[in-house]
N, C-alpha and C positions, 0 to 999 in steps of 0.2 A: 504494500500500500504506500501512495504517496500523497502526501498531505501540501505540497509544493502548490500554489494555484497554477493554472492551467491559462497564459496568455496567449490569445493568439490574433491572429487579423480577423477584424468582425468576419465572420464566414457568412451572416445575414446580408450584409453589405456587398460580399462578393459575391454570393448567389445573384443577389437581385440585378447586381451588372454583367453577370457572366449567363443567366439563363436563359437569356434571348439567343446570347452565342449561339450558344448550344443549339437551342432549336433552329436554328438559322442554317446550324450544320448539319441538321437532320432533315430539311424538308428540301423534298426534289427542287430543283432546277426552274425555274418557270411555272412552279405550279400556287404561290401566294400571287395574289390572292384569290386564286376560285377555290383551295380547299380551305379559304376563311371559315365557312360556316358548317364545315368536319372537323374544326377543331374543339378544344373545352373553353368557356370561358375565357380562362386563366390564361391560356395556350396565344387563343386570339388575341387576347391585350397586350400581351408580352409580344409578338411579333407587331403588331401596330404601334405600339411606344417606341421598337428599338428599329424601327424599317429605316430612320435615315440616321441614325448614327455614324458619328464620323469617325474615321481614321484613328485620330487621339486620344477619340473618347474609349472604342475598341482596344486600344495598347495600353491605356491604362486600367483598365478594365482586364487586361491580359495580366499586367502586370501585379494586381492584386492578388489576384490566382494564384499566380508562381509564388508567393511571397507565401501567402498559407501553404502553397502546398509543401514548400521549404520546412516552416513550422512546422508543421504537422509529420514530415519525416525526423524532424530534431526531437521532438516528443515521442514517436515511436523508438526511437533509441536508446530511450530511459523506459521508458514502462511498455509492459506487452498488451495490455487491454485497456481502453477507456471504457469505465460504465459512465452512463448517464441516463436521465428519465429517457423515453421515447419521444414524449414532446412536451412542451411548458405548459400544456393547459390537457383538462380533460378531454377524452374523444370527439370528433367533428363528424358529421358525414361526411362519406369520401370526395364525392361529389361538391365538399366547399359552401359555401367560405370558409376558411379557419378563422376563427374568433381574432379578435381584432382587439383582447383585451385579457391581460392576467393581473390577476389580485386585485382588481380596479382598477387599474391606469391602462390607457389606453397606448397599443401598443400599432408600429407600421407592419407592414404586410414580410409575413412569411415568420414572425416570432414567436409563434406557436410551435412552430418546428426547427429551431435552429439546432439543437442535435444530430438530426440529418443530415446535415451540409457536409461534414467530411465525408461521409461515404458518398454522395452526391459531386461532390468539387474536388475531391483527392483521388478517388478511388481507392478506398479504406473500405477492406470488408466490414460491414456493421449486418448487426440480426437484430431482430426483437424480440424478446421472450414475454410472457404476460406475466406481471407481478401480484395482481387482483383488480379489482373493482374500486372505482368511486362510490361513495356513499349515495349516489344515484345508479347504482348497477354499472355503471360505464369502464371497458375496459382501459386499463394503466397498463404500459409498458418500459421495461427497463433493455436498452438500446445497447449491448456490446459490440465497440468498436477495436479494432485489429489493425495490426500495419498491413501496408500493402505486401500482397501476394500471401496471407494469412489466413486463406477462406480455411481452409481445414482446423486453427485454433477455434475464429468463430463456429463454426459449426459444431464443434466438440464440446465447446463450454454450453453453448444452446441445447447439447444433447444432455449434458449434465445433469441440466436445471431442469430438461424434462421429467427425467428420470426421481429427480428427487424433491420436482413439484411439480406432477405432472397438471395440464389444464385438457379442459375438455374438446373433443375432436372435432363437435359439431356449438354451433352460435347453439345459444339459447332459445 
């Protein structure tokens, strides 16, 4: 165990500059905007927001990435697992919005899940395991994260936790 805090470059902040990338690098060729209205919500906004992004904006944007992703292999060096909740707030429907508010302050978009983001923006194997319920039935997750090329620790520790708390195989 390491009791050291954990800094690193807002990984919220890089998502939200780097996710459009991404999808930008995933969508055919010529095909925005006629598959606007096959995409989700979310999906749609984010390529409408980042469609004229410039050059500079892109490189630093780049450069945020690389910075965490530097981090984030300095910290796998030192410890072999991050645990952390699954997300900052209780369950959402998948389908969204994620809540836009923990403990009462109102928070920007994607803070509900900033634990995500390294396996999201590093390529850090990360799992979920279920830890229990909210006091409304809702399920809680505890999220181990792994350095890269690690799938086989997370998956051993997830089998673990099965094993020695197991959860049920079907939703309620």
């Amino acid at each position: 165990m390491d009791d050291d805090p954990v800094e690193l470059t807002d990984p919220v902040r890089t998502w939200l500059s780097n996710g459009g990338l991404d999808l930008w690098l995933a969508i055919e060729e010529g095909s925005w905007p006629a598959v606007a209205d096959d995409l989700s919500r979310y999906s749609r906004s984010v390529l409408e927001q980042t469609e004229g992004l410039t050059a500079p904006k892109i490189a630093r944007a780049l450069q945020h990435r690389d910075r965490l992703e530097r981090e984030v292999g300095e910290l796998f060096g030192e410890v072999e697992v991050l645990v952390t909740p699954t997300t900052a707030v209780p369950a959402f429907a998948a389908e969204g919005p994620p809540t836009m508010e923990i403990a009462g302050t109102e928070v920007g978009p994607a803070m509900s899940t900033p634990f995500t983001m390294l396996g999201n923006l590093c390529w850090n194997p990360s799992i979920s395991v279920p830890v229990g319920q909210t006091s409304e039935g809702l399920p809680v997750g505890l999220m181990l994260t792994v350095a890269l090329h690690r799938d086989d620790l997370a998956l051993r520790l997830a089998r673990i936790w099965e094993r020695t708390r197991p959860w049920p195989r079907w939703a309620p």
